[in-house]
N, C-alpha and C positions, 0 to 999 in steps of 0.2 A: 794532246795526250792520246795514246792507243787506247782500242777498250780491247779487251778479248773478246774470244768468241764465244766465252759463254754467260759474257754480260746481258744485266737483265735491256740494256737498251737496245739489244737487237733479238728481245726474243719477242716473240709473235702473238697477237691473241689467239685464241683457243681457234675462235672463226674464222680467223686470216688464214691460221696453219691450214685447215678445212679444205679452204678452200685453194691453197695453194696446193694440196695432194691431189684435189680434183681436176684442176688446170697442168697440172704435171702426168696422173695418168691420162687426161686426153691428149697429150702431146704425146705421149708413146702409142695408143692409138693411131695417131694421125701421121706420125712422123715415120716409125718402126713396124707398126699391123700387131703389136703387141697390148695385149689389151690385159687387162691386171684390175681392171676396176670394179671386179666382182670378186677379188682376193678377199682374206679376211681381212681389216684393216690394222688389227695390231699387230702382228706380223708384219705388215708390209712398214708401218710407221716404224717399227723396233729396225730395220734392213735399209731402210732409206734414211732416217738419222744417224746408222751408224756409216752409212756412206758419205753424207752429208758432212761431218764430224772430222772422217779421215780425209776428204778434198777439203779443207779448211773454210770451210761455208756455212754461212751465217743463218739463209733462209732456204726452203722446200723450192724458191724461185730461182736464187744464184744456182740452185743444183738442177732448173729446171734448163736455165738458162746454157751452160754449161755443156747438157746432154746434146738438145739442138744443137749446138756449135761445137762440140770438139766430141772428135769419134772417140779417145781412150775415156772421157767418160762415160760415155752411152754404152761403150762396149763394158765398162766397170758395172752399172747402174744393171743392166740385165742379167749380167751375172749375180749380182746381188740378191736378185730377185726369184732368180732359176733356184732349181734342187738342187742342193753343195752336194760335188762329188762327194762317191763312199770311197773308201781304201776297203781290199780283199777280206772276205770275214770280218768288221768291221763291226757287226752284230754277228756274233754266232748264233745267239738261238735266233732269232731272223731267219738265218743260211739251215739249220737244222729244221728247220720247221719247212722251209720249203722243202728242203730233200724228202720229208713225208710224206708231203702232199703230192711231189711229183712223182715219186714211184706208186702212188695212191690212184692219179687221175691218168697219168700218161700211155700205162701199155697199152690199154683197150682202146688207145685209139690208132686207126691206119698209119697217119700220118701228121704227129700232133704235132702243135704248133702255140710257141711263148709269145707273149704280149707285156716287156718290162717298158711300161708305162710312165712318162716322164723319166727315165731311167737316169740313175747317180754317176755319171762318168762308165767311163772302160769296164774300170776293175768291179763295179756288180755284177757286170753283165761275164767280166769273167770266171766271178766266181759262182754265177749260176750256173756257167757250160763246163766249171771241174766238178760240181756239183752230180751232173746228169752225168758225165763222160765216168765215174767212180761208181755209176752204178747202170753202166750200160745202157742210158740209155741215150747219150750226145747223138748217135750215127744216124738215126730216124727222125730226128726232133730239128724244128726250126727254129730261132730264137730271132723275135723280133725288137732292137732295143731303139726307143725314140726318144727324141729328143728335143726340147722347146725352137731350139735356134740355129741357126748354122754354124755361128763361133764354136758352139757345143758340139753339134757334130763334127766338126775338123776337127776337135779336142780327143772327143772319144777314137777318133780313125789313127790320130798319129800317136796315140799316150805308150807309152810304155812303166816299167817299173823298174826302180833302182835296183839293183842285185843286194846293196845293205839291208833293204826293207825285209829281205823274205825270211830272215831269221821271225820277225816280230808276225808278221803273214802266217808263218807257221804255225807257228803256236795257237792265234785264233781261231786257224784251220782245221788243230788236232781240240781246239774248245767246241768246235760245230760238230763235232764225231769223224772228223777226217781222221784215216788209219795211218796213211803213205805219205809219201815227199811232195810236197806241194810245188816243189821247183822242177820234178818230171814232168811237169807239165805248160812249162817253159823254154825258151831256146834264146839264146843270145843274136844282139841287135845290136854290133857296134859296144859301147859301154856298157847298155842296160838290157833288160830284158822282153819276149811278148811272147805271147800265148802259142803252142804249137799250130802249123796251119790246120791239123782237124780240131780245133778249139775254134780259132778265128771263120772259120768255112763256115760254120753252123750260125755265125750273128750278123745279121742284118739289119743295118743300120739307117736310118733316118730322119730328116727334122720333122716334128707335126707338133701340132697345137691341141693340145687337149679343149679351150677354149672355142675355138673354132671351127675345127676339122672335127669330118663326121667318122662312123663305121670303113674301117679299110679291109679287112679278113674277118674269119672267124676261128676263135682261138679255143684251146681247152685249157689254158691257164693264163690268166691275167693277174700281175702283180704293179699294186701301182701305192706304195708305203707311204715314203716321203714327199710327196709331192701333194698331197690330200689335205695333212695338217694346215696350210697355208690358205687355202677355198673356203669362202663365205658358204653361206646354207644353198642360196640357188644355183652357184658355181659347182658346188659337192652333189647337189639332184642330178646336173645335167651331166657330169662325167661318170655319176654310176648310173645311168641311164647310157649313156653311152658303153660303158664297159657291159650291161646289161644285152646290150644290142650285138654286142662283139662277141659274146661268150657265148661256147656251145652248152646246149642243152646234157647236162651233168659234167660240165666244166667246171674249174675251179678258180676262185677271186679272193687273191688276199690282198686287203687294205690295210688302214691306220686305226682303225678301230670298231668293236662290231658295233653290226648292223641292229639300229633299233626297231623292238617288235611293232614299233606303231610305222614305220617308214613303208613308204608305198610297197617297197619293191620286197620288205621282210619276207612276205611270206613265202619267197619263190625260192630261198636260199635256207641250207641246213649246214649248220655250222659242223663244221669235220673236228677242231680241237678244241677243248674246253676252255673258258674264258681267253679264247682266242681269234683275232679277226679273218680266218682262212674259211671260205664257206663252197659248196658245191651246189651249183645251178641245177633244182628239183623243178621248175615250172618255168 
């Protein structure tokens, strides 16, 4: 007789499961150099069972097993696990809030410089440089967007957008306070469309590990949203520590949520919008 697969005879003690999520993140560790084992845990358990679920797999082990021996899972499992791309305006008050801050923090400096932090696919990073480009200030400014892995970055260098989509783009775009046509700032690609060359000039692209990799420049705006919710407590110390170290002195950091007044590093940040997590580096 078949059992399914969500009979209780193959579901797993509490401490099996345990300890198969610990033997499966040291195999990405060991295997990949991708290290996940200071994620928050129920997050990753909500991402890896529903992975698990979709390749018709029973235990944290057949998915462990799997990863090691066949590349389209491994290549699946870290996507799973990476920050799911955004689409254009996607959040608007997000994309509104940023343009605040960036006309807020940016003129006064020579030659400032963005830091989108585990960044969501292409289209964030493109709707930060329509962002800047609407309010003059794309032509000065550098946009640095990185990215956990290199699948990801081959993803973000080749993506484009359907031409269907920018009806629905639009509208999010005129919800973020966009005035104008958000498809002037687009040019056809064969079927679909990509960002004009002074949109794509201004982003620079690459894989790093927030995990691992240290300080690379020094920025006046660090934005690192989606990617935060996911970080246990001493994973979340060490990346605003790290973005701590990156940011210039009256620089700006917008995260996932503010910063609490007992946390080491509170007192060296004054929060720019009310009950909001956008803060400007005082110390």
């Amino acid at each position: 007789m078949s059992v399914p697969p969500g009979d209780a005879r193959h579901a797993c003690l509490p401490e099996v499961e345990e300890l198969e999520l610990e033997l499966l993140l040291e195999a990405l560790v060991q295997r990949f150099g991708f290290d996940f084992r200071t994620h928050e845990r129920t997050a990753l358990k909500r991402k890896l069972f529903a992975l698990r679920q979709r390749r018709g797999l029973h235990t944290l082990s057949q998915l462990q097993d799997r990863v090691l021996h066949d590349v389209a899972t491994s290549s699946a499992l870290l996507r799973a696990l990476s920050v799911q791309p955004a689409s254009m305006f996607d959040d608007p008050l997000e994309a509104s809030q940023f343009a605040a801050v960036a006309e807020h923090c940016l003129p006064g400096a020579p030659l400032p410089k963005i830091w989108l932090a585990d960044c969501a696919g292409a289209e964030q990073a493109w709707t930060v440089a329509v962002l800047l480009a609407e309010r003059e200030l794309l032509g000065r400014v550098e946009i640095y967007a990185t990215v956990a892995s290199d699948a990801l970055l081959e993803e973000a260098l080749s993506a484009t957008i359907a031409p269907a989509l920018m009806g629905s783009y639009q509208r999010s775009y005129e919800q973020a306070g966009g005035t104008g046509r958000l498809a002037d700032y687009f040019q056809c690609d064969g079927d679909a469309l990509v960002p004009l060359p002074q949109l794509r000039s201004r982003i620079t692209w690459a894989q790093y590990n927030l995990v691992t990799d240290s300080s690379f420049n020094e920025f006046q705006l660090i934005v690192c949203r989606r990617a935060l919710p996911d970080f246990g407590p001493l994973l979340r110390h060490r990346v605003l520590q790290l973005f701590h170290d990156s940011l210039a002195v009256f620089g700006v950091l917008g995260i996932d949520r503010e910063i609490d007044a007992g946390e080491r590093l509170g007192g060296q940040y004054q929060q720019l919008l009310a009950r909001q997590p956008w803060y400007r580096r005082v110390g």
